[in-house]
C-alpha positions in Angstrom: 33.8 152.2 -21.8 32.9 153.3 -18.9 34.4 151.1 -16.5 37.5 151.6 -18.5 37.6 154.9 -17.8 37.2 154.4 -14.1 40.0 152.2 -14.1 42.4 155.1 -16.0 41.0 157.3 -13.2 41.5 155.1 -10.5 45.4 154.5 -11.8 45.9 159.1 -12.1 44.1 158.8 -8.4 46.8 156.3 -7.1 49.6 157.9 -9.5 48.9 161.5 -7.7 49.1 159.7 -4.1 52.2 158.0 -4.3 54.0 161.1 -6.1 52.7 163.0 -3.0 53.8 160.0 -0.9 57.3 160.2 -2.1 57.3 163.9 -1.5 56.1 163.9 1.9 59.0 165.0 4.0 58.2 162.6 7.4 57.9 159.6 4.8 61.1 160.7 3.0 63.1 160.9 6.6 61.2 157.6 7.2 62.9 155.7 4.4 66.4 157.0 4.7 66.0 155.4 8.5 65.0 152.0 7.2 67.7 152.2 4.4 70.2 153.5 7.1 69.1 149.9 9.5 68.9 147.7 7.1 72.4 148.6 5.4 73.9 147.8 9.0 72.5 145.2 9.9 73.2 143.2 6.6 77.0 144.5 6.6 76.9 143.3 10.1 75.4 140.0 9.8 77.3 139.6 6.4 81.0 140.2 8.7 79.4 138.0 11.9 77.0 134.9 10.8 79.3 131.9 10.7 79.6 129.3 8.0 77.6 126.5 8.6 78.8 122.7 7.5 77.0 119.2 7.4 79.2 117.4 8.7 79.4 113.7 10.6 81.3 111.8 12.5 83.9 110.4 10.0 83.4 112.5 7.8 86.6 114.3 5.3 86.5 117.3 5.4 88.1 119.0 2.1 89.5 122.4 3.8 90.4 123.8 7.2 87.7 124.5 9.5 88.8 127.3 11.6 87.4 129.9 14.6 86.0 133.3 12.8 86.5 134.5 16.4 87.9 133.7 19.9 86.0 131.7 22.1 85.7 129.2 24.9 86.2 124.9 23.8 83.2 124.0 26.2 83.8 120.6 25.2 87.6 120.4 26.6 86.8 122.4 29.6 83.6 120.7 30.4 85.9 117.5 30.5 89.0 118.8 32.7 85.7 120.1 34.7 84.6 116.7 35.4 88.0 115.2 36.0 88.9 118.4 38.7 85.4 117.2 40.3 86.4 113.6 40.2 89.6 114.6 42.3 87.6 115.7 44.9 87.4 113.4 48.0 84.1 112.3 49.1 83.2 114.6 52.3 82.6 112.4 55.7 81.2 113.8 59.0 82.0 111.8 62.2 78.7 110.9 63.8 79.1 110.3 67.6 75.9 109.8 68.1 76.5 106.4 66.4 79.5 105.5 68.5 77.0 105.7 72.2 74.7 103.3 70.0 77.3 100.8 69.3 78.2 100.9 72.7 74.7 101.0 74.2 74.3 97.7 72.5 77.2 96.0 73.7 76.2 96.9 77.1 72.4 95.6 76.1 74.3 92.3 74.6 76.5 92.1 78.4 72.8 92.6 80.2 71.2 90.1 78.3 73.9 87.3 79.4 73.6 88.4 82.7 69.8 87.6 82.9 69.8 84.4 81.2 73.1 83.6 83.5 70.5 84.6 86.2 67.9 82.1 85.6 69.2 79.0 87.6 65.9 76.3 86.6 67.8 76.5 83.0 70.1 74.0 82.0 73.1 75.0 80.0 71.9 74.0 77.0 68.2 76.1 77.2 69.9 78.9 78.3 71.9 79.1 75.3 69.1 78.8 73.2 67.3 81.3 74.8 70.8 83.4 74.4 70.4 82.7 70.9 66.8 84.3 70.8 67.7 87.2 72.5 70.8 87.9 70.9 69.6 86.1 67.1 72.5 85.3 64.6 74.8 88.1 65.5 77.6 86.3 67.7 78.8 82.5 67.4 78.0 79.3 69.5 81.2 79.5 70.9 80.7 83.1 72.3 77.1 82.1 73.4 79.2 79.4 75.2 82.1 81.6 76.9 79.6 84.2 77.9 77.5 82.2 79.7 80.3 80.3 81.7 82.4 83.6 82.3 81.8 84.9 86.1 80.6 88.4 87.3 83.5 90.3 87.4 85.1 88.7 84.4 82.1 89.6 82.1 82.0 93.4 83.2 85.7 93.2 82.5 85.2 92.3 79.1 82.7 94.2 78.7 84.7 97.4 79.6 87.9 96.5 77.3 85.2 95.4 74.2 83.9 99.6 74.9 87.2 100.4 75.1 88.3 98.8 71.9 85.2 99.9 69.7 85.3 103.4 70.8 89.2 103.5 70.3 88.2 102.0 66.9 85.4 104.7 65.8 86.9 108.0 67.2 88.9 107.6 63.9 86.2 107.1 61.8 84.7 103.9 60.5 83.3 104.3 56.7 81.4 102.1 54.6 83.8 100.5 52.9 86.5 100.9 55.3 84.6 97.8 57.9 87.5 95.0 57.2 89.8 97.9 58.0 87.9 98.2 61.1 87.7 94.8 62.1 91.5 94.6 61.7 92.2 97.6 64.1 89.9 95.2 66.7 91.8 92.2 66.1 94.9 94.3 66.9 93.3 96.0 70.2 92.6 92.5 71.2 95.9 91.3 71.0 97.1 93.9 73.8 94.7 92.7 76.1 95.8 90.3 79.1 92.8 88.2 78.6 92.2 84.3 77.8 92.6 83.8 74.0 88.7 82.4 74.2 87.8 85.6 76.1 88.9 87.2 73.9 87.7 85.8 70.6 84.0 86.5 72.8 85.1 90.3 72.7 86.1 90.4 68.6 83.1 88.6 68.1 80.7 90.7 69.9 82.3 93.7 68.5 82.7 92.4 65.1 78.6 92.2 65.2 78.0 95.9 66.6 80.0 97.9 64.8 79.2 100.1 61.9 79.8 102.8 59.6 80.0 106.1 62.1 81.3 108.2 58.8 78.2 109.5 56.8 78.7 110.8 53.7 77.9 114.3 53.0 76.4 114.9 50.0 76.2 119.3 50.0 79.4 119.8 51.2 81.7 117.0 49.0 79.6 119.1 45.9 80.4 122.0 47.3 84.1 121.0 46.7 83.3 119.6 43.2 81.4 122.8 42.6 84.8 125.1 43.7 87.5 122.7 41.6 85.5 122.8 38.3 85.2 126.7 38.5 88.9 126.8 39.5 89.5 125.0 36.3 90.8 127.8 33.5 88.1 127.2 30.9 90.2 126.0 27.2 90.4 128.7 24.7 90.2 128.9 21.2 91.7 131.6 19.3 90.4 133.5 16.4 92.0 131.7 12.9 92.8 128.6 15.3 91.8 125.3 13.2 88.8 123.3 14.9 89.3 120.4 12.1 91.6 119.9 9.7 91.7 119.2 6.1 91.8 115.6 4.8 90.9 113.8 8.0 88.1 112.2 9.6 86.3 114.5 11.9 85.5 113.2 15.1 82.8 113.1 18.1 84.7 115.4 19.7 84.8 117.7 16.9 81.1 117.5 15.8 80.5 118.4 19.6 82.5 121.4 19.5 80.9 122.3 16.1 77.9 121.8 17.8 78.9 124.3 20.7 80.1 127.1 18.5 77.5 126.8 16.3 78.8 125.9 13.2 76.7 123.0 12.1 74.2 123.1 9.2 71.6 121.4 11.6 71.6 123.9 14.1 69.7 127.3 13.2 69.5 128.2 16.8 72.7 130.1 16.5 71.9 131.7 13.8 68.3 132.9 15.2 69.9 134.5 18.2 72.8 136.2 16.2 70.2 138.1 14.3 68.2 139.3 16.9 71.5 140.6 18.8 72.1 142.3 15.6 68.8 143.9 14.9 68.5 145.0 18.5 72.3 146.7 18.4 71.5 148.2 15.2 68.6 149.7 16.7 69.7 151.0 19.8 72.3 152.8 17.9 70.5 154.5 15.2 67.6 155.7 17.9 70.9 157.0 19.5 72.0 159.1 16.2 68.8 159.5 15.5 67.8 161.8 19.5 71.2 163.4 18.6 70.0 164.8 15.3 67.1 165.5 16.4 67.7 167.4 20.0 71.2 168.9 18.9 71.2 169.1 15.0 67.5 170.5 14.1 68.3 172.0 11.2 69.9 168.6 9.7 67.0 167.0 10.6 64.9 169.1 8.5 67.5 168.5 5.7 66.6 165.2 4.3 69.4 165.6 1.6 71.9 165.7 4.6 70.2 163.0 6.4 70.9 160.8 3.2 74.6 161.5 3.3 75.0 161.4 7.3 73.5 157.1 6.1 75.7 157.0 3.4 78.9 158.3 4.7 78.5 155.9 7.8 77.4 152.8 5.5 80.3 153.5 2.9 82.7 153.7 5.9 81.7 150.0 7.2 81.3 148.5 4.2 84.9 149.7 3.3 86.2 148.5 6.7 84.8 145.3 6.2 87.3 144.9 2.6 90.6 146.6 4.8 89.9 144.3 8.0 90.9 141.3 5.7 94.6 143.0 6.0 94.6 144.0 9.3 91.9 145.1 12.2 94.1 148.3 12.7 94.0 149.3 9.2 90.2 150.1 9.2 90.0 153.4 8.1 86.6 155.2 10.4 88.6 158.1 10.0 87.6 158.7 6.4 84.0 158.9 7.3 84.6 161.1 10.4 86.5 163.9 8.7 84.3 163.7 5.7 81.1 164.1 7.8 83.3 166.7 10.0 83.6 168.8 6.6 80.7 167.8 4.8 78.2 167.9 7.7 79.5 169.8 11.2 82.2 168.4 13.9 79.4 167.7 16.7 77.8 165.1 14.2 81.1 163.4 13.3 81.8 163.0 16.8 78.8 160.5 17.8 78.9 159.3 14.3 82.6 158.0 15.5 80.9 156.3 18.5 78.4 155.0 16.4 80.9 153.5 13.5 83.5 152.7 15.7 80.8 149.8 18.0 79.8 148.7 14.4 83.3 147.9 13.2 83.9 146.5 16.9 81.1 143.7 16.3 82.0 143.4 12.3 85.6 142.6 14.0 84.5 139.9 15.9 83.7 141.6 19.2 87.5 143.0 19.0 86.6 146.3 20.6 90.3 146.9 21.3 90.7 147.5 17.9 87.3 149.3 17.3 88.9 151.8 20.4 92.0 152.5 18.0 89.7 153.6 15.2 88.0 155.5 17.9 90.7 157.4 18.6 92.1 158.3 14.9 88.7 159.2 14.1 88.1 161.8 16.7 91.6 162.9 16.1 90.3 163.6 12.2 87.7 165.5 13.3 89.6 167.9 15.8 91.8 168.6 12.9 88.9 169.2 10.4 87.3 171.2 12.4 88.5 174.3 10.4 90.5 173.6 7.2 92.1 176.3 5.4 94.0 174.4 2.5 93.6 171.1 1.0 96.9 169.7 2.6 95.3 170.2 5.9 93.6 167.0 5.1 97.3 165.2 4.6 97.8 166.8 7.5 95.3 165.3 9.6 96.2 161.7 8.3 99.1 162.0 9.4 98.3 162.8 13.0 95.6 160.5 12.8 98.4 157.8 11.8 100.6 159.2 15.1 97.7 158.9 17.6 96.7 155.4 16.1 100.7 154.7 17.0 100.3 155.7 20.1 97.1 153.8 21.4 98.6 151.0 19.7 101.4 151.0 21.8 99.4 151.9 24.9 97.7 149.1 24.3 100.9 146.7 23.2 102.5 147.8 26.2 99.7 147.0 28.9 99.4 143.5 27.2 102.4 142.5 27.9 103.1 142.2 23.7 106.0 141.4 22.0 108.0 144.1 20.4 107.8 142.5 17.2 103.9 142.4 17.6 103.8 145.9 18.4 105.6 147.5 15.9 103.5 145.5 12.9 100.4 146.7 14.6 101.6 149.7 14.6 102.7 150.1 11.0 99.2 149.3 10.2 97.9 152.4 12.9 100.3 154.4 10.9 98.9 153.4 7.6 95.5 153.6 9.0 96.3 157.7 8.8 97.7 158.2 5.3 94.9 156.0 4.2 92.1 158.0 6.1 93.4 160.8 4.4 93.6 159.6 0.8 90.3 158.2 0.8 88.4 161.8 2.2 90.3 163.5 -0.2 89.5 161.0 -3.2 85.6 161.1 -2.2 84.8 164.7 -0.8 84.5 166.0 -4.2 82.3 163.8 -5.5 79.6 163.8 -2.3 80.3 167.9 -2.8 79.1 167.9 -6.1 76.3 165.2 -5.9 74.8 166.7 -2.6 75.6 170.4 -3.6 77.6 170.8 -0.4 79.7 173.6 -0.6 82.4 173.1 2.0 85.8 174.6 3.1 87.6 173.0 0.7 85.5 173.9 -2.3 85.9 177.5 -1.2 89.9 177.1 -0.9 89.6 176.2 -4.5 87.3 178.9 -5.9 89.4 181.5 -3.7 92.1 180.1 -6.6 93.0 183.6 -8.1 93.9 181.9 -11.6 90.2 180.1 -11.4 88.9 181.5 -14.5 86.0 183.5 -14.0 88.1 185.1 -11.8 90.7 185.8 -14.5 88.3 187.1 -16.6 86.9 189.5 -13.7 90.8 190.5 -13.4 90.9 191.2 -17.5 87.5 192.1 -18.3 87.2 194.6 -15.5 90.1 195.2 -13.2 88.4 198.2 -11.2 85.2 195.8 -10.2 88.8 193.0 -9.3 90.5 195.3 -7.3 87.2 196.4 -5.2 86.5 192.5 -4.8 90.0 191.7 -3.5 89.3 194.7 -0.9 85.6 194.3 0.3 86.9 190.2 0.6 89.3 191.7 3.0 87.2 193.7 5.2 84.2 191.3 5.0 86.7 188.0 6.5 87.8 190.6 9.1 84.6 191.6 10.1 83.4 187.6 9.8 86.6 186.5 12.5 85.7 190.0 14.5 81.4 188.3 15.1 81.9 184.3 14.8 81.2 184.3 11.4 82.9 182.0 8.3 85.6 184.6 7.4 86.3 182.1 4.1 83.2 182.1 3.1 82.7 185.8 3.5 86.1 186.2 1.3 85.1 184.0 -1.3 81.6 185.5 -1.4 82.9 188.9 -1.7 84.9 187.8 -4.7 82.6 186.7 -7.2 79.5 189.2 -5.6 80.3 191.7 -8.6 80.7 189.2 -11.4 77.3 190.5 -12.9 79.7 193.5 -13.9 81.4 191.4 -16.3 78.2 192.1 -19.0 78.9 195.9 -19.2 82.4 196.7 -17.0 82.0 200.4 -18.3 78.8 201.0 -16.4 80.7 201.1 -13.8 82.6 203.7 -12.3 85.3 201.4 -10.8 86.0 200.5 -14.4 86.2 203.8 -16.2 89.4 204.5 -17.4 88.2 208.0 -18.4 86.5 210.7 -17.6 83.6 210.0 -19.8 80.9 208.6 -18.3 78.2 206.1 -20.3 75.5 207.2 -17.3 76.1 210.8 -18.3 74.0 210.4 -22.1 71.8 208.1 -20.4 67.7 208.5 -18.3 68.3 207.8 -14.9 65.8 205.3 -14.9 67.6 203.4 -17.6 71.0 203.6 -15.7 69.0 202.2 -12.4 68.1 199.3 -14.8 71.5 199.0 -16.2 73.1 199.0 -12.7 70.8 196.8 -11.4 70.7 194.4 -13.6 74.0 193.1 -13.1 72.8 191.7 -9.8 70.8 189.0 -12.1 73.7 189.2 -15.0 75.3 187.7 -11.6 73.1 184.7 -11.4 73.3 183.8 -14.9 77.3 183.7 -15.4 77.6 182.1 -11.7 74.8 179.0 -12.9 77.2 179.1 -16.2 80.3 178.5 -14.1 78.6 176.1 -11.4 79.3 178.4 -9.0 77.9 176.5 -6.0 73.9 178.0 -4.6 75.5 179.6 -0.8 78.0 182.0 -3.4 74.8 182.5 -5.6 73.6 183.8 -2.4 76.2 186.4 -2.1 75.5 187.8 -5.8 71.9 188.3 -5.7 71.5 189.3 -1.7 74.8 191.4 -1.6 72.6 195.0 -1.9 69.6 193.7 -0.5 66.7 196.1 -1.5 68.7 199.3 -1.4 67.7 202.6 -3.4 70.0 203.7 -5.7 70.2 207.2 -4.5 71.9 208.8 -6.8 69.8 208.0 -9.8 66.8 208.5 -8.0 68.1 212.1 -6.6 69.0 212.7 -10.8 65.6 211.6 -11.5 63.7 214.0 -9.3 65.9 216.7 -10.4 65.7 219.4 -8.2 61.7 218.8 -8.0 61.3 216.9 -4.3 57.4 217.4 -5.4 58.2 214.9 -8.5 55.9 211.7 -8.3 58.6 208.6 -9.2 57.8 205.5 -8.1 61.1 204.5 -5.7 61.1 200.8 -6.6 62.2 201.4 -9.7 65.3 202.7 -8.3 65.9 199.7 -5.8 67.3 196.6 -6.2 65.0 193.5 -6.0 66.4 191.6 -3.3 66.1 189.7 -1.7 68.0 190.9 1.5 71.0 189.6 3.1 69.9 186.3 5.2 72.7 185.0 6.8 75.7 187.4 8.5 78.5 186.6 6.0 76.4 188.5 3.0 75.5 191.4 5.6 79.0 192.1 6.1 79.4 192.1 2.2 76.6 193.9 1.6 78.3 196.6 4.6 81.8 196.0 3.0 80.9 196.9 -0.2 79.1 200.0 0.4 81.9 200.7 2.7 84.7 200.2 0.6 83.4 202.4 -2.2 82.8 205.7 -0.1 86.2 205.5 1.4 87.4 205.3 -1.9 85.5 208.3 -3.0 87.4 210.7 0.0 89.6 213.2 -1.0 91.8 213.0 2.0 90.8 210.3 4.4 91.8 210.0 8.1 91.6 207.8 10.6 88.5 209.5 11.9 86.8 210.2 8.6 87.4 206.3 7.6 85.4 205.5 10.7 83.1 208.6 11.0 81.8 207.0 7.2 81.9 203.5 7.9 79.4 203.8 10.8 77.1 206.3 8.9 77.0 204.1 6.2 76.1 200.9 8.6 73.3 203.3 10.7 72.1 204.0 6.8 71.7 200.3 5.9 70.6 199.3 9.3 67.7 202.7 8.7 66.6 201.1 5.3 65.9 197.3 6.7 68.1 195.7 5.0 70.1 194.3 7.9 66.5 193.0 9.4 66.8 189.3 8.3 70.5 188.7 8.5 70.5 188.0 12.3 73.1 190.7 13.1 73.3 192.3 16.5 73.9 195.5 17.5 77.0 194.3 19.8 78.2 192.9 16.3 77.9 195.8 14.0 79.9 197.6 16.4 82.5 195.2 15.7 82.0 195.2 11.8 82.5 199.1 12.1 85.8 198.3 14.3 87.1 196.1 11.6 86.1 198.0 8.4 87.9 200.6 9.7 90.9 199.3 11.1 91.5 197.8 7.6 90.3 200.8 5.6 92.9 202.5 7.5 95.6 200.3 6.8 94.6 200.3 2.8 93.5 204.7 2.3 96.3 205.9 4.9 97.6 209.2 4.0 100.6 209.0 1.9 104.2 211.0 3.1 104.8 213.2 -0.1 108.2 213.7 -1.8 108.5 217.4 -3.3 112.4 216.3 -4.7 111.3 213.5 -6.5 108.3 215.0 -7.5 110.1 218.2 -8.8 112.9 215.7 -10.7 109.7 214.0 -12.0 108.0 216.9 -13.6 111.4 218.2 -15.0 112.3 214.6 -16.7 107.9 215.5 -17.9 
């Protein structure tokens, strides 16, 4: 029992730790990066491993194999390599040196017949043997023969024409295989000579045996040549869709070779190996890249991890869509969807390096075509320029269809510098311009839905809730027309003031719309709504009317969560009066008696106060709106006079303390409350005629 028990505990332990786990923000962050890499790199890989095939030499293949990208034929240009280095002559260098030895031992041949000539106790026959010795195998008995009956002056003539002749012979070069060659130039110096024929058969022959090859071969400089002809050759390419074998016949060495080269055989995982690691490393580089932007430029998104998650899946979504239009055409890709919907959805900064970041994705996904990947570069910073502040929904047909012009444009850039054909460039183009329209339809079709899942109220959503004929605001107009009216006007002044500080002047308008709908529960409460001069308030405690009046700050909440109103207008309903007092009740409830004991948070709203600038400047514009209304005959310095006592007032109480407004900008509120005030409570010009035909027709 007991060890059961331990186990149920040990299972509520480990149940407790992952639930706090999964809640722990850093480990939350941590999996939306992994989820982020991983959908990359397998929508990369997925676009960029090649197909492998088993294939042999003879084999049928039973479909086209074809290039999934351009490349190099290293097997064709490796073989008009060899053949450009074939071409290249053998380099010779003329060696003089052995031209004075050749010489030297013709003169050493010449001195050794002229000491055995010398020796008088030989006989004829011993001194041509001891010729023979000296001078072994190298000339013929007959030579040994001439030599030795050939005078002084007659062998130093020889002699000198048999120099003459082999150095006449050499100083053009005497190679290898090029000796019968040689030999023949000798035969044909000897024939000029005005010697005796058997003299000169002495002079071939001792020249035939001392000459050699002056020419030696060298090595570094006839590579040299090779080296510069093979790189001179233009390597063979193959074009992306070109067929490498094709269907129904035999497949040959060559073929397997090239396979073999690009990588496409079943055999060879080495390809494969290295393709991955690219892609993991790319992948990483660029999401630590988004990842310091986010961090040193976007803090407060990366504190978000519900915006982190749709930053992940708005990129992802983009590539894995490009990946089904880049089956049409490259330029049809459409990373201009994901950069206006991050644009709206997120902020324009982030769409901007998420652009960079999609666009070097979509250029490796294409097949290293970065010419495209700079087209949808180019639309998709275009989208974001033009998102950068939407006021209506056809803004975003608008920006496709610049995106589409600028996509044109760089197209034809492009087309131009290329040298393309016309025909070329106006396809291409048609698919830049559809690249637009297509942007455009797709961020319309999806920003609702990431709206609504993420809660992401954006410009938009604001456009549409601005909608007069929405219907809670119908009902407002219907149900209570004063609290309408005062909306439309505090909307007014509050998007005046927003414009006037570098606020969101739509969202300040749409705020100040639905801030009163907690009116809607009792419309005759209020004065605003009172079509008579009796007033409810009048029969009622003060502390109950403060409870009544107050209350429709959290009747608010409840009919905005029953209309989905998104949380950032919620905001405006419950911060619009802060913690204000409601002085008029609590003055009533004193009664004359300043030494009354009341407790003053019963007469205050419950907050909390305004926390961003828009609901300041509602909270100021409402406030504002309602004392003008109350003058009897209001001026131009009245109107103002009020507006800025009414701002010192709020500004007195706190409730301006956590909205982040400046002094410099409350000046500029008060500007533009009353400049508009002024425009709406202007004195009227009277008519006494019509007046006086008036009260007669009365």
């Amino acid at each position: 029992m007991s060890i059961i028990l331990g186990r149920g505990w040990s299972k509520i332990k480990m149940i407790k730790t992952n639930k706090k786990l999964l809640s722990n923000r850093a480990f939350q962050k941590s999996m939306v990066g992994a989820a982020f890499f991983l959908a990359i790199t397998a929508l990369i890989l997925a676009n960029t491993l090649p197909r492998k095939y088993d294939l042999n030499v003879g084999d049928i293949v039973q479909e086209d194999i074809v290039a999934r990208k351009d490349a190099i034929d290293t097997v064709a240009t490796r073989k008009l390599q060899m053949a450009a280095a074939k071409s290249v002559p053998e380099k010779y260098t003329l060696d003089q040196n052995i031209t004075r030895e050749v010489k030297n031992k013709v003169t050493e041949i010449f001195n050794t017949v002229r000491d055995v000539q010398s020796r008088d106790f030989m006989d004829n026959a011993a001194k041509i043997k001891t010729l023979k010795l000296m001078i072994p195998g190298e000339l013929s008995d007959e030579t040994y023969s001439v030599l030795l009956n050939m005078s002084g002056p007659g062998l130093k003539e020889l002699e000198t024409v048999t120099k003459a002749v082999i150095e006449t012979v050499m100083d053009d070069g005497v190679k290898e295989e090029s000796i019968d060659r040689a030999k023949a130039f000798i035969i044909e110096e000897f024939k000029g000579v005005s010697l005796s024929q058997s003299v000169k058969n002495a002079g071939e022959d001792i020249a035939f045996a001392v000459i050699r090859p002056n020419m030696i071969f060298d090595k570094e400089a006839t590579q040299r040549e090779q080296k510069a002809a093979m790189e001179a050759v233009d390597p063979v390419k193959i074009t992306k869709g070109q067929v490498l074998v094709e269907k129904g016949k035999p497949v040959t060495a060559e073929q397997i070779e090239l396979l073999k080269e690009l990588g496409l055989l079943a055999l060879d995982n080495s390809s494969y190996f290295t393709m991955i690691l690219g892609v993991i490393l790319l992948v990483a580089i660029l999401e630590v890249m988004l990842i310091l932007d986010v961090y040193l430029f976007h803090r407060d998104l990366y504190e978000n991890v519900s915006y982190l998650g749709l930053l992940a899946l708005v990129i992802v979504s983009t590539l894995f869509i490009s990946t089904a239009f880049k089956t049409i055409s490259n330029f049809l890709i459409p990373l201009a969807a994901g950069s206006m919907l991050i644009s709206i959805l997120i902020n324009p900064s982030m769409a901007i390096i998420s652009s960079f970041i999609m666009s070097i994705a979509v250029g490796v996904i294409l097949g290293n075509d970065f010419i495209s990947a700079l087209v949808a570069l180019l639309g998709g910073l275009t989208g974001v320029f033009y998102t950068n502040k939407v006021s209506q929904r056809s803004d975003l047909t608008k920006a496709g269809g610049l995106v589409g012009v600028v996509n044109f444009l760089v197209i034809l850039s492009l087309g131009l510098l290329n040298n393309s054909s016309m025909w070329d460039m106006a396809r291409q183009s048609f698919w830049g311009i559809a690249n637009g329209f297509l942007s455009s339809i797709l961020t319309v079709g999806i920003l609702p839905f990431l709206e609504n899942t993420f809660g992401i109220t954006t410009s938009v959503k604001l456009l549409e809730l601005s909608n007069p004929n929405q219907p809670l605001l119908r009902r407002l107009l219907l149900e209570a027309p004063g609290t309408y009216h005062h909306s439309i006007i505090v909307g007014n002044l509050a998007e005046a003031a927003a414009e006037a500080v570098g606020g969101d002047s739509l969202l300040a308008r749409v705020g100040a719309s639905y801030h009163d709908i907690g009116k809607l529960k009792r419309p005759y409460f209020f004065i605003e709504n009172q079509l008579t001069s009796d007033n409810p308030h009048d029969k009622l405690n003060p502390t109950l009317s403060a409870l009544i009046i107050t209350s429709h700050v959290k009747d608010g909440i409840d009919i905005a969560r029953q209309y989905n109103l998104p949380p950032i207008i919620q905001d405006f309903i419950i911060q619009h009066h802060g913690t204000s007092l409601l002085t008029f009740f609590y003055k009533k409830a004193l009664d004359g008696d300043a030494e009354k004991r009341l407790e003053e948070n019963s007469f205050r709203y419950e907050g909390p106060k305004p926390q961003t600038k828009e609901v300041a400047i509602v909270m100021l514009a409402d406030s504002a709106e309602a004392a003008v209304r109350s003058m009897t005959k209001p001026t131009p310095g009245k109107i103002e006079g009020l507006v800025r006592q009414i701002i010192r007032e709020k500004l007195a109480d706190g409730q301006l303390d956590e909205s982040n407004l400046t002094l410099k900008d409350l000046d500029k509120i008060a500007a533009a409350f009353s400049r508009v005030l002024m425009g709406i409570f202007h004195t009227r010009i009277e008519y006494p005629e019509k007046l006086r035909e008036l009260e007669r027709k009365g």
